[in-house]
NUTINU-861952 format. One line per field, with one value per residue: x, y, z of N, C-alpha, C, CB in turn; residue in one letter. Coordinates in pm, whole numbers, always signed. Glycine has a CB too. Layout:
n_X	(X_...)
n_Y	(Y_...)
n_Z	(Z_...)
ca_X	(X_...)
ca_Y	(Y_...)
ca_Z	(Z_...)
c_X	(X_...)
c_Y	(Y_...)
c_Z	(Z_...)
cb_X	(X_...)
cb_Y	(Y_...)
cb_Z	(Z_...)
resn	(A_...)
REM end
This chain:
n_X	(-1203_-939_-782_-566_-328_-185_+55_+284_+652_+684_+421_+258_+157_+287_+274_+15_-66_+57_-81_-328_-264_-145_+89_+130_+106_-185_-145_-391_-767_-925_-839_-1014_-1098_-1236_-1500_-1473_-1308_-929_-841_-580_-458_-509_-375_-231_-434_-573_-386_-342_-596_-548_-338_+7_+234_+568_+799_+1090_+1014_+1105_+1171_+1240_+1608_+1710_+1549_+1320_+1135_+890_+861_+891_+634_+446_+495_+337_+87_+161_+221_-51_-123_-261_-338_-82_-207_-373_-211_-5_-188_-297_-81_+35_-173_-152_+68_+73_-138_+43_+198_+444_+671_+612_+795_+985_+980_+1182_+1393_+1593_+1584_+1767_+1803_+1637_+1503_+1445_+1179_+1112_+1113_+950_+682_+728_+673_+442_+233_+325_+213_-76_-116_-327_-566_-637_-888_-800_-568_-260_-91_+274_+448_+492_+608_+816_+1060_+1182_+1258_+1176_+1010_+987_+836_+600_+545_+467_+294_+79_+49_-100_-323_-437_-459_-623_-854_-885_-880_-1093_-1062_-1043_-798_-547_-302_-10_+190_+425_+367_+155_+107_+88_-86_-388_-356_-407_-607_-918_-1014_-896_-697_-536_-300_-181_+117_+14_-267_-563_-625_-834_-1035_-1197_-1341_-1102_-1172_-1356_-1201_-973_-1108_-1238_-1044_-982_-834_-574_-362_-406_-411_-228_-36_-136_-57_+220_+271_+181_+292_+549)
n_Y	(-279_-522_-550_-754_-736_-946_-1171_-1248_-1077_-795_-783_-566_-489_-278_-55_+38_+58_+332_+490_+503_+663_+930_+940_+807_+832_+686_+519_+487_+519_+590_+646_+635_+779_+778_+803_+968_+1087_+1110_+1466_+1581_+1847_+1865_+1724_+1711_+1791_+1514_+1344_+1421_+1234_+992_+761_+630_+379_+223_-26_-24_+208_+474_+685_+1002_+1092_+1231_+1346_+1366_+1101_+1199_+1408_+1314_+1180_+1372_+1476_+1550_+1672_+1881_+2049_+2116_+2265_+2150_+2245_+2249_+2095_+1903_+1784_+1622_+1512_+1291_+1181_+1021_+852_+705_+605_+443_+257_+122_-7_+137_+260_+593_+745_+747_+961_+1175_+1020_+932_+782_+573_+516_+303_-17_-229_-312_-122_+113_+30_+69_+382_+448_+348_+464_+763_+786_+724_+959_+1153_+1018_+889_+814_+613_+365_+297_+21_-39_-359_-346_-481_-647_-644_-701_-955_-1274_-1282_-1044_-968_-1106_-971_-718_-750_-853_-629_-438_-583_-561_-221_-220_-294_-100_+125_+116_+56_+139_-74_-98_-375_-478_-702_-968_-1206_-1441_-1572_-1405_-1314_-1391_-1420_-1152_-983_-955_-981_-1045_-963_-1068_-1001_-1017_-999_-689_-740_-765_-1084_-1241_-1128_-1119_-1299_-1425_-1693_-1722_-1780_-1949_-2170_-2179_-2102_-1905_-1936_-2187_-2038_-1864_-2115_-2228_-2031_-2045_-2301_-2296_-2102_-2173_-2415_-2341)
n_Z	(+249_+136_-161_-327_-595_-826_-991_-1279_-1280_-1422_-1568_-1542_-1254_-1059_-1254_-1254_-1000_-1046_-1268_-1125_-920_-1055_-1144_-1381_-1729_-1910_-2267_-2399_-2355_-2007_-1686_-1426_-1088_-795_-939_-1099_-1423_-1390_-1322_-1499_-1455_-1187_-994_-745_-571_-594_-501_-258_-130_-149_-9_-50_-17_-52_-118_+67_+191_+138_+271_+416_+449_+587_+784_+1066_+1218_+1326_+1171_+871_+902_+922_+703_+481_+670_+772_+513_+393_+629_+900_+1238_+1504_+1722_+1590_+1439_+1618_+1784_+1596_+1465_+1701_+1736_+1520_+1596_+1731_+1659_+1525_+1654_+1747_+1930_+2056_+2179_+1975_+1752_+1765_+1622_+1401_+1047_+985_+1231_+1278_+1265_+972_+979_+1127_+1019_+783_+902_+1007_+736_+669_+794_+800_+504_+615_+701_+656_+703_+442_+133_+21_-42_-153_-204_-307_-305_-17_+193_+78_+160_+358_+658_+709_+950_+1071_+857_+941_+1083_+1047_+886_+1039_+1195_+962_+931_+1131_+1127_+913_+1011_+1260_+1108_+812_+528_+120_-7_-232_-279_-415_-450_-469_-385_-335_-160_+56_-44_-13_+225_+346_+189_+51_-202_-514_-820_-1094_-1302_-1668_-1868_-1887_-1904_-1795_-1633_-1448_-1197_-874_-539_-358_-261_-499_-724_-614_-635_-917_-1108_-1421_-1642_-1803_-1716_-1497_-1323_-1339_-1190_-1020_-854_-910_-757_-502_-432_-362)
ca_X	(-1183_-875_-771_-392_-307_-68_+92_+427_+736_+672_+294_+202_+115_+309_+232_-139_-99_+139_-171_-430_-167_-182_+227_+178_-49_-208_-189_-533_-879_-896_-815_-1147_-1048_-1318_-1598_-1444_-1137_-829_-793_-434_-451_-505_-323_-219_-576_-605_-319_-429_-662_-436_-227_+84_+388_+649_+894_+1204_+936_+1120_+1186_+1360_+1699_+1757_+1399_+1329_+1051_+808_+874_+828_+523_+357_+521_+160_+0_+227_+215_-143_-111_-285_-293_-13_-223_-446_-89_+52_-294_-298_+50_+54_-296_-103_+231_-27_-169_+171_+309_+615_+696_+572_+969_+1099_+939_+1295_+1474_+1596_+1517_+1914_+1841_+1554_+1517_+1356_+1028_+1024_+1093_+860_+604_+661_+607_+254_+189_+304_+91_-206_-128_-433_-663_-701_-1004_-758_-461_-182_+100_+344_+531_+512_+716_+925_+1251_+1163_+1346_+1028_+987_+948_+765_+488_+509_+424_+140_-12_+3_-182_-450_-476_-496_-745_-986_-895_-924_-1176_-1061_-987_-688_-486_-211_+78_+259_+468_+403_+27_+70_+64_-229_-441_-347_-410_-679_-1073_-1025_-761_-652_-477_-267_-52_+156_-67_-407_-680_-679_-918_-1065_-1299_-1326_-976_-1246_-1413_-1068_-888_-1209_-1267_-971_-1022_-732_-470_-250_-467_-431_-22_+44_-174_-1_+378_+339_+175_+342_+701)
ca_Y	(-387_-504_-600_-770_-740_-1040_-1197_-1212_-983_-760_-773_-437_-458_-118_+28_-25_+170_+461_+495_+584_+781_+1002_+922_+735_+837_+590_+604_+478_+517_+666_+610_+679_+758_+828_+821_+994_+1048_+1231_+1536_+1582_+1934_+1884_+1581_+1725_+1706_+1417_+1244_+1415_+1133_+855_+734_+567_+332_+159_-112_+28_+338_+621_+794_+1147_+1014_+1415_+1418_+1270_+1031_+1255_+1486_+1215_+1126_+1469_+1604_+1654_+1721_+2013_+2135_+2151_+2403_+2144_+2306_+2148_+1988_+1806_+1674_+1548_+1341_+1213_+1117_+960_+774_+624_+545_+354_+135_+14_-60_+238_+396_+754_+808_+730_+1084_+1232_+946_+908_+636_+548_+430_+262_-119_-216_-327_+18_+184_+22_+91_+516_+499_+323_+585_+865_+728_+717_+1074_+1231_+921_+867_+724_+498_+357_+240_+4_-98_-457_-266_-540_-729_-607_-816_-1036_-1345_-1297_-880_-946_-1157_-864_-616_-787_-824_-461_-371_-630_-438_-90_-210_-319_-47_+208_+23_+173_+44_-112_-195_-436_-539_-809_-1075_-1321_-1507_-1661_-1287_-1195_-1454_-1347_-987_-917_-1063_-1016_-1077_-906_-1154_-948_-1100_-872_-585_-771_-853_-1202_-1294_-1072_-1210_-1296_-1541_-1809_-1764_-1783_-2073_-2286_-2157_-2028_-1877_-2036_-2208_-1923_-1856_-2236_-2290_-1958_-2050_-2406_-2252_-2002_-2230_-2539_-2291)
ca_Z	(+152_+27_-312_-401_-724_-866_-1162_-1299_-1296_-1542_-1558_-1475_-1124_-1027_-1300_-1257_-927_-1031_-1326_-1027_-854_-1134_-1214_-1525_-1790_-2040_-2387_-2478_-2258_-1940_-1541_-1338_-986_-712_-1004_-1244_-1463_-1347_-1395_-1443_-1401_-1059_-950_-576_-501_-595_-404_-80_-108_-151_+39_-95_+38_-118_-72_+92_+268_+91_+388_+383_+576_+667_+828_+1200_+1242_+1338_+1003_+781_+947_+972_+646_+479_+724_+776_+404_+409_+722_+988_+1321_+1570_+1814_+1528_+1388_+1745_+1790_+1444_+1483_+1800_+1699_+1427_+1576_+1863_+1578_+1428_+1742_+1728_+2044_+2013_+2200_+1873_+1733_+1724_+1602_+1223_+973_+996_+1348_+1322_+1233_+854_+1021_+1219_+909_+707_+1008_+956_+582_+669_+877_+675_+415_+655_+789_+605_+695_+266_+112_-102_+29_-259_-148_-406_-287_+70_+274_+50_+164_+517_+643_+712_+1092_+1033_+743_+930_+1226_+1012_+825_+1138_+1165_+856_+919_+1270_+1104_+830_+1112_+1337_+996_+750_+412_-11_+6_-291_-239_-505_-419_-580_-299_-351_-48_+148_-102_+18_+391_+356_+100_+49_-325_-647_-919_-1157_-1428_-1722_-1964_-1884_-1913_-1669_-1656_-1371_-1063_-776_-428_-325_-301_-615_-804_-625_-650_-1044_-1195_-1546_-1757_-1772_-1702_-1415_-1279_-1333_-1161_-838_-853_-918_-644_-333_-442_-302)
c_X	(-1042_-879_-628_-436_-167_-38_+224_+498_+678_+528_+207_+158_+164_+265_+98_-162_-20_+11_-271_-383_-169_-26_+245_+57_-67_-199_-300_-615_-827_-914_-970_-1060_-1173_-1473_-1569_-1321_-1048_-828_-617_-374_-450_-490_-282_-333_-602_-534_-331_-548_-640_-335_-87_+206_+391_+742_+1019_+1142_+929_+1102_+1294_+1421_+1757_+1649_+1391_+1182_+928_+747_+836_+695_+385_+348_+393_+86_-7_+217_+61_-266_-224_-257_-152_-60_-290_-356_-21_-50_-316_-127_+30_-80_-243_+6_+164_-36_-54_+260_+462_+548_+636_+702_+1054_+1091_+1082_+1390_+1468_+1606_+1656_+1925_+1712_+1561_+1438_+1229_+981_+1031_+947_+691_+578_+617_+446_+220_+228_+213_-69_-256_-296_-574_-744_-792_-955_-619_-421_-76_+134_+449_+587_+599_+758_+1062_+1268_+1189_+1175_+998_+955_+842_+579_+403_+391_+291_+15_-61_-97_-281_-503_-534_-595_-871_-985_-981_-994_-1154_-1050_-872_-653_-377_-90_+194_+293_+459_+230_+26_-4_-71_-319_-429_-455_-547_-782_-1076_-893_-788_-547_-445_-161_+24_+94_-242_-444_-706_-834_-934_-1154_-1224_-1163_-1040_-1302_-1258_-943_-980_-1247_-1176_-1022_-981_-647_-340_-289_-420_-292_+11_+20_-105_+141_+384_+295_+231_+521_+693)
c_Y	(-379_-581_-619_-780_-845_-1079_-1160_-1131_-958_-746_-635_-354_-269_-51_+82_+86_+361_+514_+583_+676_+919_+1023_+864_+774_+696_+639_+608_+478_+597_+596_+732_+618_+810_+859_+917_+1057_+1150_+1319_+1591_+1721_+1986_+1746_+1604_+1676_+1603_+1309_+1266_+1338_+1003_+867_+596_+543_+192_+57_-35_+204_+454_+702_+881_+1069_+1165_+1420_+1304_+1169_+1088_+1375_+1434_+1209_+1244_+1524_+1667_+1713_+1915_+2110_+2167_+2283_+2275_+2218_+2162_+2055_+1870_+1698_+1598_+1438_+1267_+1100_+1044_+837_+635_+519_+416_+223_+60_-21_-21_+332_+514_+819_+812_+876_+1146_+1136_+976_+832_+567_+472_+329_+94_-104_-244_-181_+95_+191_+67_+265_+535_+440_+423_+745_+831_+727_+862_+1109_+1158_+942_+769_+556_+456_+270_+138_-127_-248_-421_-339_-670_-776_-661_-860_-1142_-1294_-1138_-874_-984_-1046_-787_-627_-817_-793_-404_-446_-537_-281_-90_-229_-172_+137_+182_+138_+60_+93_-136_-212_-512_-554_-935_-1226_-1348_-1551_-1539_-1225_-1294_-1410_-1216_-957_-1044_-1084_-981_-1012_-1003_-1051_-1073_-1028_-748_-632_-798_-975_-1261_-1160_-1160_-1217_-1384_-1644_-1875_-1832_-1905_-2192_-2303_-2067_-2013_-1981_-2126_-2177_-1939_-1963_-2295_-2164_-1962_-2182_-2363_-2172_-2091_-2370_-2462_-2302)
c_Z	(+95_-97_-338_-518_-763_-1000_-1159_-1284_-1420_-1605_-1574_-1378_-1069_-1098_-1288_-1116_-935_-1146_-1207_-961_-958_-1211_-1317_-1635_-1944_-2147_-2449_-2333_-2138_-1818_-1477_-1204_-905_-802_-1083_-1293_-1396_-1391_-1359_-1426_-1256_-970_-760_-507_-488_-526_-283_-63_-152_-99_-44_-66_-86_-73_-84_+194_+215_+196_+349_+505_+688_+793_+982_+1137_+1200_+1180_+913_+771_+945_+819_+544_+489_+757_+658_+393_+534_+866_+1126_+1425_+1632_+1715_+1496_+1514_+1762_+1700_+1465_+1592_+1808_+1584_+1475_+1701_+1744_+1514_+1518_+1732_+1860_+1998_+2066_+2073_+1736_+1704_+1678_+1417_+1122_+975_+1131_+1369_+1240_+1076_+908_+1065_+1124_+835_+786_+961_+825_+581_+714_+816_+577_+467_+741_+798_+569_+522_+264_+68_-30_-59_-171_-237_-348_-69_+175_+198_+89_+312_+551_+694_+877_+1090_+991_+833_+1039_+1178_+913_+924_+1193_+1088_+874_+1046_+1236_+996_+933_+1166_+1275_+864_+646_+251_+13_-145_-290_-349_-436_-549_-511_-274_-229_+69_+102_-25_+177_+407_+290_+56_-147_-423_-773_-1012_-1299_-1513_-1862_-1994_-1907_-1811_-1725_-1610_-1249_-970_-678_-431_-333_-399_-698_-772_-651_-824_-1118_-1352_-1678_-1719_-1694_-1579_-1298_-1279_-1246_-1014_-793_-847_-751_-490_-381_-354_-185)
cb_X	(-1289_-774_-832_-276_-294_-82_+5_+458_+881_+746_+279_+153_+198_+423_+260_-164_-73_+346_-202_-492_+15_-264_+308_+192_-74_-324_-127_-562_-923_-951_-602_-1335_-911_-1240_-1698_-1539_-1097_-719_-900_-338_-506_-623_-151_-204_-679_-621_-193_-494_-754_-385_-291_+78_+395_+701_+895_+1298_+986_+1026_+1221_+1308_+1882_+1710_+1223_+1298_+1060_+856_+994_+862_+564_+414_+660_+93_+7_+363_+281_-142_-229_-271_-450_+54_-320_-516_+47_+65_-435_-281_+168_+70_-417_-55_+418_-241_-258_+273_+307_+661_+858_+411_+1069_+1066_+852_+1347_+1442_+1657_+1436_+2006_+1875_+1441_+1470_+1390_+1008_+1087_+1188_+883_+686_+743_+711_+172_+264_+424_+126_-215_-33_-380_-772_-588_-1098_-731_-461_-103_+139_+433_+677_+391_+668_+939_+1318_+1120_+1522_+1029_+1124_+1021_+840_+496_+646_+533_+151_-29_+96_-137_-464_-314_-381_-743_-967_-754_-829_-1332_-881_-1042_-679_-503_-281_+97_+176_+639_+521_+5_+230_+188_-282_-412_-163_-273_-582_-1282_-1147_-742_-595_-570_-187_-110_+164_-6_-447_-852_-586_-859_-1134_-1350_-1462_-895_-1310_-1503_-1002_-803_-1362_-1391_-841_-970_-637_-466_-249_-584_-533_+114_+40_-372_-42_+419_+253_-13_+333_+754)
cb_Y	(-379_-502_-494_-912_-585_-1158_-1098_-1216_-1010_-843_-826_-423_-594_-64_+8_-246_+98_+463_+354_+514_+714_+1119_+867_+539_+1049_+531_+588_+313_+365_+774_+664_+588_+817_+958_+836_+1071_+1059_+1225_+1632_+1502_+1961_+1960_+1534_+1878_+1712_+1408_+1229_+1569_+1159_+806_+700_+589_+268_+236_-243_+40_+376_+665_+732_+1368_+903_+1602_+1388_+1380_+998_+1301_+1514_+1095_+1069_+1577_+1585_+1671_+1631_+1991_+2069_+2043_+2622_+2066_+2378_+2184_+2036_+1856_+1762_+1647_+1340_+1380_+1204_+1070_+899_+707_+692_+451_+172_+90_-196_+368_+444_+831_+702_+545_+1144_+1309_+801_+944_+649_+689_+528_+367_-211_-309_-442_+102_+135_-122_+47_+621_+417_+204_+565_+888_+577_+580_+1204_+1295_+948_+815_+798_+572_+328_+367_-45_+35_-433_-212_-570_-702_-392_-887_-1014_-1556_-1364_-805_-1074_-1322_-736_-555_-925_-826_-392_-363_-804_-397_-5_-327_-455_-73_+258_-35_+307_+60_-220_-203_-516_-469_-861_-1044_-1278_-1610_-1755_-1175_-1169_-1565_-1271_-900_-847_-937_-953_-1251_-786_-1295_-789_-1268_-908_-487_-860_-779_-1272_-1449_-940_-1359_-1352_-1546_-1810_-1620_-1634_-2098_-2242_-2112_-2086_-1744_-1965_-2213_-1766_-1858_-2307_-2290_-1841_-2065_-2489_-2116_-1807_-2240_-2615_-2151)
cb_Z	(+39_+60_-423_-365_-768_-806_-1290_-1372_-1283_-1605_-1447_-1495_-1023_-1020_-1383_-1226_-794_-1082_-1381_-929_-840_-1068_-1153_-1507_-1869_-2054_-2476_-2597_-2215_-1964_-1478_-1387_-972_-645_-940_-1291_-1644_-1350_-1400_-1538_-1451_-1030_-1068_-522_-540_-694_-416_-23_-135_-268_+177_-170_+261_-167_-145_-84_+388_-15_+536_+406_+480_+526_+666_+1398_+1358_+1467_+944_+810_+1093_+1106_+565_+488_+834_+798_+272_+396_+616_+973_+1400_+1638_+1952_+1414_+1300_+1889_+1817_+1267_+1496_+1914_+1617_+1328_+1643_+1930_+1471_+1295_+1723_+1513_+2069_+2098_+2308_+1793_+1856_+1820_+1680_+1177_+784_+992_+1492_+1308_+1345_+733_+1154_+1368_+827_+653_+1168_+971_+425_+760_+1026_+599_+389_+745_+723_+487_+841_+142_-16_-295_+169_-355_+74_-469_-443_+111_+429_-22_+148_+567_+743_+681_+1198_+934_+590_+961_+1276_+964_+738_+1173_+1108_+711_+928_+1360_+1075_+706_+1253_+1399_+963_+816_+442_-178_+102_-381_-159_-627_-302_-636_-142_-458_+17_+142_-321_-41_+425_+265_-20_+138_-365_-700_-863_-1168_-1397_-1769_-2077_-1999_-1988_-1638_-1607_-1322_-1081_-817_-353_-184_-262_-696_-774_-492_-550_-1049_-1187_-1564_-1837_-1831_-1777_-1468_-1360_-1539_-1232_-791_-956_-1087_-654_-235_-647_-323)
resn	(X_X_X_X_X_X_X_X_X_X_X_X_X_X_X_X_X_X_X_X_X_X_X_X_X_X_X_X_X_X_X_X_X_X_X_X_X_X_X_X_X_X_X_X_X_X_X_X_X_X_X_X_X_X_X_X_X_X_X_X_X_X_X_X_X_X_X_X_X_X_X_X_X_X_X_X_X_X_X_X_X_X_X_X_X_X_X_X_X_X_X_X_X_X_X_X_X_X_X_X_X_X_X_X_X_X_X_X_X_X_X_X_X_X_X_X_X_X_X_X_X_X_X_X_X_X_X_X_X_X_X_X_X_X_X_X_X_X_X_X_X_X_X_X_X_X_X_X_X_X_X_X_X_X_X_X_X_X_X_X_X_X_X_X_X_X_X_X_X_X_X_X_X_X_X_X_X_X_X_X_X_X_X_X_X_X_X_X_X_X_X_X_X_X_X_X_X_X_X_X_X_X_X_X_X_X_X_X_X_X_X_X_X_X)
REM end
């Protein structure tokens, strides 16, 4: 299942996932993750079951391909062969050579980039899978590649998705249900259907009109 999360600049959307990540703490109430609250005493644990990419990948530019892609798997002491079939399972689903293994994010295109940080992110097949604005930086013809990727690896890997984006048109693509924030509030949630057929507010109803009227 996924879930975009939308709404203005400035909204809260990232924040909202660096919160479950265990990078932001609230000042009031508490973040329930996996059924129950963080403990922030033990936040490693807890991100070896999330996965999380970003717009721009955050790739180490020192690190090959393959490094990037493993480097988890590796700190957690996997044996080699588990990390070669994991890896090469992955780099299958995003449509990346498995030759490109020694190459370094410096030579690789932004689509193939943005391609290993999914896949780093999916090293440690996570229950939860975060991704912050994950192909903004796209040029449109990349952008639609690589969304055609992640619908591929949600089928192929059936996991919770959540998706923050500033582009309604891609949430509606990508994701069966909406998250509608607005200065840090929950405006509206529900299916994409319930919500363009019965928006809540106003707010709700100018922001689905502003953004597919572009």
């Amino acid at each position: 299942m996924t879930t975009a999360v939308v709404g203005p600049s400035g909204s809260g959307k990232s924040t909202l996932l660096q919160m479950i990540n265990g990078l932001v703490r609230p000042n009031h109430g508490t973040v329930v993750v996996f059924g129950k609250p963080i403990d922030y005493q033990r936040l490693p644990e807890l991100r070896l079951r999330i996965g999380y990419a970003v717009q721009g990948t955050g790739l180490f530019p020192h690190l090959t391909v393959e490094a990037n892609i493993t480097l988890l798997a590796r700190l957690i002491k996997w044996d080699a062969e588990r990390i070669k079939a994991r890896t090469e399972e992955l780099m299958e689903l995003v449509n990346l050579p498995f030759s490109y293994v020694q190459r370094y994010p410096h030579e690789l295109s932004g689509g193939e980039q943005q391609r290993v940080g999914l896949c780093r992110a999916m090293m440690l097949n996570p229950q939860v899978f975060l991704l912050d604005e994950p192909f903004g930086a796209l040029d449109p013809i990349t952008r639609n590649e690589i969304q055609r990727e992640f619908l591929h690896l949600q089928r192929s890997e059936a996991r919770t998705i959540i998706l923050v984006t500033h582009d309604l048109r891609e949430a509606l693509k990508l994701a069966e249900r909406l998250v509608i924030l607005d200065q840090g509030r929950l405006v509206q949630h529900g299916t994409c259907a319930e919500i363009l057929e019965k928006p809540a507010n106003g707010f709700v109803r100018n922001f689905f009109q502003s953004q597919l009227e572009i």
